[in-house]
C-alpha positions as CSV (number, residue, x, y, z in Angstrom):
1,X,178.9,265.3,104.3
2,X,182.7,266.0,103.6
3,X,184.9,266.4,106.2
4,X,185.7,269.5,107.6
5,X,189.7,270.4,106.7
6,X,190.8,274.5,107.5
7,X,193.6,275.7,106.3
8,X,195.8,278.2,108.1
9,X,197.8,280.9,105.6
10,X,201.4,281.2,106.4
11,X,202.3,284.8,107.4
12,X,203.6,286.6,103.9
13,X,207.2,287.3,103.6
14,X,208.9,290.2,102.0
15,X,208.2,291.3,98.4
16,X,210.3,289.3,96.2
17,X,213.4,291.9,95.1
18,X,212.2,294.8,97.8
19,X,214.2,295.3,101.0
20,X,212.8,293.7,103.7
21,X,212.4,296.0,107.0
22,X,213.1,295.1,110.9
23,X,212.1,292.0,112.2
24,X,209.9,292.6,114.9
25,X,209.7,290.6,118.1
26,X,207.5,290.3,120.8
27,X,204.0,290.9,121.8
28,X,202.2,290.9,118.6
29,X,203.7,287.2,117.2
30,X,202.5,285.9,120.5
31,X,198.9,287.0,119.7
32,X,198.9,285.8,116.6
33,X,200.3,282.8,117.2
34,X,197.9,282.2,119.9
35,X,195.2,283.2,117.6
36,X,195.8,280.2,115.7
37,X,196.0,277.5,118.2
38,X,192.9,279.1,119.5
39,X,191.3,278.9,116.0
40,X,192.8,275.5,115.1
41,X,191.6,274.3,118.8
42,X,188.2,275.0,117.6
43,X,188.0,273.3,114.4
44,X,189.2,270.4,115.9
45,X,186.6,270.5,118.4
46,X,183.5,271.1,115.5
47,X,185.4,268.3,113.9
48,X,184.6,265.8,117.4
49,X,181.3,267.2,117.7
50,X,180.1,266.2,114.4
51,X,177.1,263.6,114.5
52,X,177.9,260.0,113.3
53,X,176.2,260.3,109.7
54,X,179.7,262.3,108.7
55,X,181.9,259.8,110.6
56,X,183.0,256.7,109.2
57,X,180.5,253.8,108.5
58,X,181.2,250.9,111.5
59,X,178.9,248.6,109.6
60,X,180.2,248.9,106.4
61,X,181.7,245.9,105.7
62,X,183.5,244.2,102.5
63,X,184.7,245.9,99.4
64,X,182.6,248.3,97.2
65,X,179.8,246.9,95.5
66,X,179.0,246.3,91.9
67,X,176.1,245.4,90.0
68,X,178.0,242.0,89.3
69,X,179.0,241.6,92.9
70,X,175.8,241.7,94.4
71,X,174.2,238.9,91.8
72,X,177.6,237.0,92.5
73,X,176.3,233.9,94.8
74,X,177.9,234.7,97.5
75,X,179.6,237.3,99.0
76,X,183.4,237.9,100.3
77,X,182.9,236.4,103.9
78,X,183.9,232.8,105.2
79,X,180.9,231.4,107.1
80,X,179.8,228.3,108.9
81,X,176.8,226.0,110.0
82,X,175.3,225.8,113.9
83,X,172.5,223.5,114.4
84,X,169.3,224.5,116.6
85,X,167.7,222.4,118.5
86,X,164.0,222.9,118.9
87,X,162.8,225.2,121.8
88,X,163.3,228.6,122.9
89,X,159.5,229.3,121.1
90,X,160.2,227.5,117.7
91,X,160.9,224.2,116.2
92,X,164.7,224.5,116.0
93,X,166.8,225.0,112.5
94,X,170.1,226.6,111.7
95,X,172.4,229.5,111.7
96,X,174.5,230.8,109.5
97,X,177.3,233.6,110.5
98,X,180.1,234.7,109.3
99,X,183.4,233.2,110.9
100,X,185.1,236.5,111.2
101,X,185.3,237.7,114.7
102,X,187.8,240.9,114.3
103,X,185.1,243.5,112.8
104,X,182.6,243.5,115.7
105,X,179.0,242.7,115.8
106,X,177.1,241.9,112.5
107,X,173.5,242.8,111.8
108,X,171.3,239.6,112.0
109,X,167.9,238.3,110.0
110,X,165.5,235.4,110.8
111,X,163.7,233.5,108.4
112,X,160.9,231.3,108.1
113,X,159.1,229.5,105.4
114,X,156.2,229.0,104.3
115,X,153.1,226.7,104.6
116,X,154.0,223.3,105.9
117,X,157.1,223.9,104.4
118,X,160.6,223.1,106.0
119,X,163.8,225.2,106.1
120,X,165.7,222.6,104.8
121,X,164.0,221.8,101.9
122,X,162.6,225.4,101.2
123,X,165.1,228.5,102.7
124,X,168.5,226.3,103.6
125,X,169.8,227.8,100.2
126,X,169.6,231.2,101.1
127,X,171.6,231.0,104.6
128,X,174.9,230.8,103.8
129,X,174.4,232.8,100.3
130,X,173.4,236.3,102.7
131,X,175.6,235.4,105.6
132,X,178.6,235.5,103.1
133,X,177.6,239.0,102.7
134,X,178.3,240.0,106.0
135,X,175.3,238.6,108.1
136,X,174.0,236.0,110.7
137,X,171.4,234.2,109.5
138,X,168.5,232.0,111.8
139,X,166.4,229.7,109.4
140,X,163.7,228.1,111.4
141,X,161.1,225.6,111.2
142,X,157.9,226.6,113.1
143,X,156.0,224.7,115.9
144,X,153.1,223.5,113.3
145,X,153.8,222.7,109.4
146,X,150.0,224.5,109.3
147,X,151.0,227.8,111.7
148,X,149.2,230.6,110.0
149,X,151.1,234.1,109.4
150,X,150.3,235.5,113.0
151,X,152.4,232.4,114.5
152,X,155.0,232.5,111.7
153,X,155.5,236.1,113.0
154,X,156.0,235.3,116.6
155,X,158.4,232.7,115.9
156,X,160.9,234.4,113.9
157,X,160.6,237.5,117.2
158,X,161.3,233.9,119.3
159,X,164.2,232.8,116.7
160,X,165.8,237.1,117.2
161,X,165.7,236.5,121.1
162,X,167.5,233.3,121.3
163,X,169.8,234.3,118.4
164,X,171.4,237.6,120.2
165,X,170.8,236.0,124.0
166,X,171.5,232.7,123.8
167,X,172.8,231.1,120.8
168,X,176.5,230.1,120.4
169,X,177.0,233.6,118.2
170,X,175.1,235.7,120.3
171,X,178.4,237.6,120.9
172,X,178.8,238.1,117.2
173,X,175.3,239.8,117.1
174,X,174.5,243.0,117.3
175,X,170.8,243.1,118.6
176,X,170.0,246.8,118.0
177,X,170.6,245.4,113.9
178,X,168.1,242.7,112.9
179,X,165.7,242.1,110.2
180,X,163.2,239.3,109.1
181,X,162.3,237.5,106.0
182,X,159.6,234.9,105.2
183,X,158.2,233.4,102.1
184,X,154.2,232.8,101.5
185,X,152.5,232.1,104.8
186,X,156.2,232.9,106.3
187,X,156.0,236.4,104.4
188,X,152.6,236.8,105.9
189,X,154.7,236.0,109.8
190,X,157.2,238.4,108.7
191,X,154.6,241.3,108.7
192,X,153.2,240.1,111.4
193,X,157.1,240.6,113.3
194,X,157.4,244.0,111.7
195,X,154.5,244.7,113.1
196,X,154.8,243.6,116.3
197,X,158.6,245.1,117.0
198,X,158.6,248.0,114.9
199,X,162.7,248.6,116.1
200,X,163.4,246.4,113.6
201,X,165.4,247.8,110.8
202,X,164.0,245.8,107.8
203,X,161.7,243.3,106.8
204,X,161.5,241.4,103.4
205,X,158.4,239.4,102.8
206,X,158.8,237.4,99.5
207,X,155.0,236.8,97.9
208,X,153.2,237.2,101.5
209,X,149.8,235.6,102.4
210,X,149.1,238.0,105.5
211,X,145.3,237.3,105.2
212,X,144.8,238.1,108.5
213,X,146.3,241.7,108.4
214,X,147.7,244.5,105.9
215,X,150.3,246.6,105.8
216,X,149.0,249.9,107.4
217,X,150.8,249.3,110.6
218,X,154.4,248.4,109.6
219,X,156.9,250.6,110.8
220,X,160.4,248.8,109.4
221,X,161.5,249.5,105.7
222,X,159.8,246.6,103.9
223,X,160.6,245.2,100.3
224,X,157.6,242.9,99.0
225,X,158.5,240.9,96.6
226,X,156.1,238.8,94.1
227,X,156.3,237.3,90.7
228,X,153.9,238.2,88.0
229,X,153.0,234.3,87.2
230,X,152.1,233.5,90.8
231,X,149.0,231.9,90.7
232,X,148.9,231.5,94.8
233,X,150.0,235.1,96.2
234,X,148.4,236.4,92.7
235,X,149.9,240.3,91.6
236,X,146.3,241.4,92.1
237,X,146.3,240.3,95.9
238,X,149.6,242.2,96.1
239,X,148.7,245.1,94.7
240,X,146.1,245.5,96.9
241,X,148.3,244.6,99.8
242,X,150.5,247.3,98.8
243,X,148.3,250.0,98.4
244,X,147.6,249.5,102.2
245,X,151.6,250.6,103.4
246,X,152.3,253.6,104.8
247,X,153.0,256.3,102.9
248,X,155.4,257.6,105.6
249,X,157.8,254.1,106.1
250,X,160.4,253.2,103.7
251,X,159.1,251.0,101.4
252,X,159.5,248.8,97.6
253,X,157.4,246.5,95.6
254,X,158.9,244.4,93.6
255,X,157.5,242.1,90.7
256,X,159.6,239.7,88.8
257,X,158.6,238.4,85.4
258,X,159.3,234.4,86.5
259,X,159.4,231.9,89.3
260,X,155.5,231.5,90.4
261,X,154.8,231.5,93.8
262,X,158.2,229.2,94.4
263,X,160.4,232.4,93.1
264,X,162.3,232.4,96.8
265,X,162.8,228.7,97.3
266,X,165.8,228.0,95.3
267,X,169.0,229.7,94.1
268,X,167.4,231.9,92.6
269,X,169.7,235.2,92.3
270,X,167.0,237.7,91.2
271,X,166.0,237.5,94.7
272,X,169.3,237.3,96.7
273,X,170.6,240.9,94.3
274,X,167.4,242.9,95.3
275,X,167.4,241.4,98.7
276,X,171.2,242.1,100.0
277,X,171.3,245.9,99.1
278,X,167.8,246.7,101.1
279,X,169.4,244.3,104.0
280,X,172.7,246.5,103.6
281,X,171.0,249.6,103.6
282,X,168.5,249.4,106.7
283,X,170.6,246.7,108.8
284,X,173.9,248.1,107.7
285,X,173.4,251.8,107.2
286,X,175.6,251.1,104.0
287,X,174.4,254.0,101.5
288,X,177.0,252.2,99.0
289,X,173.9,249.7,98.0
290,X,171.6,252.7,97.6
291,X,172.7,252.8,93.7
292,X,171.0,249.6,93.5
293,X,167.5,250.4,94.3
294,X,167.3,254.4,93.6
295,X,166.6,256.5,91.8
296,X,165.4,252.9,89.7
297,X,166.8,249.8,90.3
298,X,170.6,249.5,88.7
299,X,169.2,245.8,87.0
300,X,165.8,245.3,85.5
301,X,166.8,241.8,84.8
302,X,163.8,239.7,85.2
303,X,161.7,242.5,86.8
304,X,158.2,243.5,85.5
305,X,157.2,246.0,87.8
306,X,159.2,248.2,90.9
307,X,157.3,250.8,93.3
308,X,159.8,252.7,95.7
309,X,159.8,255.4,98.0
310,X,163.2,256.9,97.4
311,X,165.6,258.7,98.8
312,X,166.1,256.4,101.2
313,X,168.1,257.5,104.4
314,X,169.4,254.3,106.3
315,X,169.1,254.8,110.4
316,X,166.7,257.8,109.8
């Protein structure tokens, strides 16, 4: 929505060449002048009463994106390293943030990997790669190598709670703004937390095993992500996952054409360019990332197959 600008005429003066009559005085010019403060009064008060969607964007954060910016690896932000130490419901891991204090509260995603996998050796790439784009990142191990998707799930809600109440950048946080990712059994928790907190504003499960639920309850815009030569978290399996999400909740499937099932646990930036705009959009309210994934997706590089449910309305 534009904003909304009125413009007052100036009263017309005489007719260029005629002879202009008596100036009148008085009554009348104090009408019309109060007229217009009256009318100006009450634009200004339609202006203040406008709801936040036509107000500026506090979550928008760095410069306009591009199609080249958002496969760049990393983004415009200075971050830095805090270790966890295990507790507070999960087996410790890091955080990521941004180092930037003066734009208020950033938007926040946990993330947890996958079957008797570690962050460090599976996620630690991604966490200062999506911080850099203007969020705090929480990449934990879990209590078991062998947790199944269900305990996955209420770790990463555990790794939120300490994050925005008791971390060392819980004042950076904003905790009305937070998200989770997993990959494999990880994707399967991150379903699970979606499911579970349905506040949330986004979750991205990358080739899920959520063999002990679908998708019929999940409430957050989800992006699944899967990779057509996955011979673990097979296309098949996924279709069928997918064709369980509601038709009402903001939702994509994605399909690349490469990686197997280990597509999410390296550098890999045909993941981090499809995963930042749906983290700007639903964390961020940013509608500048919108291009990316609507009406079609801006880059079909290394892509096979995309399902969305566009338009997509951020903080709808």
């Amino acid at each position: 929505m534009q904003p909304i600008t009125t413009e007052v005429a100036a009263p017309a003066g005489p007719a260029t060449g005629g002879r202009a009559g008596p100036r009148r005085t008085g009554g009348l010019g104090r009408l019309g002048a109060a007229v217009i403060a009256a009318v100006v009064g009450l634009v200004t008060a339609v202006v203040a009463m406008q709801p936040a969607a036509a107000q500026e964007n506090p979550y928008e954060r760095g410069p306009d994106p591009t199609v080249e910016s958002v496969a760049a690896e990393g983004g415009t932000f200075e971050t830095e390293e805090i270790d966890v130490e295990p507790g507070h419901g999960f087996n410790g891991g890091k955080i990521y943030a941004p180092t930037d204090t003066s734009l208020g509260t950033w938007g926040a995603i946990a993330v947890v990997p996958g079957y008797t996998a570690s962050w460090e050796a599976e996620g630690a790439w991604m966490g200062h790669w999506i911080a850099s784009f203007g969020f705090v990142v929480i990449g934990i191990d879990t209590n078991s190598p062998n947790d199944g998707d269900a305990a996955r799930g209420e770790q990463l809600l555990a790794a939120l709670d300490y994050l925005t109440q008791e971390s060392a950048v819980a004042d950076r946080v904003d905790p009305e703004r937070l998200g989770v990712m997993g990959h494999s059994m990880g994707g399967g928790g991150a379903i699970h937390a979606a499911t579970q907190r349905p506040e949330l504003q986004a979750a991205v499960p990358f080739a899920p095993a959520s063999f002990s639920q679908d998708l019929s309850g999940v409430q957050v815009p989800t992006l699944v992500m899967g990779a057509t030569d996955d011979g673990t978290v097979t296309p098949d399996y996924l279709d069928q996952l997918w064709s369980t999400f509601p038709a009402e909740t903001p939702g994509a499937y994605i399909q690349l054409s490469s990686g197997g099932h280990g597509f999410p646990t390296w550098g890999n930036v045909s993941v981090t360019r499809l995963t930042i705009p749906w983290l700007k959009i639903f964390i961020d309210n940013d509608t500048r990332y919108t291009q990316f994934l609507c009406p079609d997706l801006a880059d079909w590089s290394d892509v096979s197959g995309y399902e969305n449910k566009c338009p997509y309305e951020p903080g709808a």
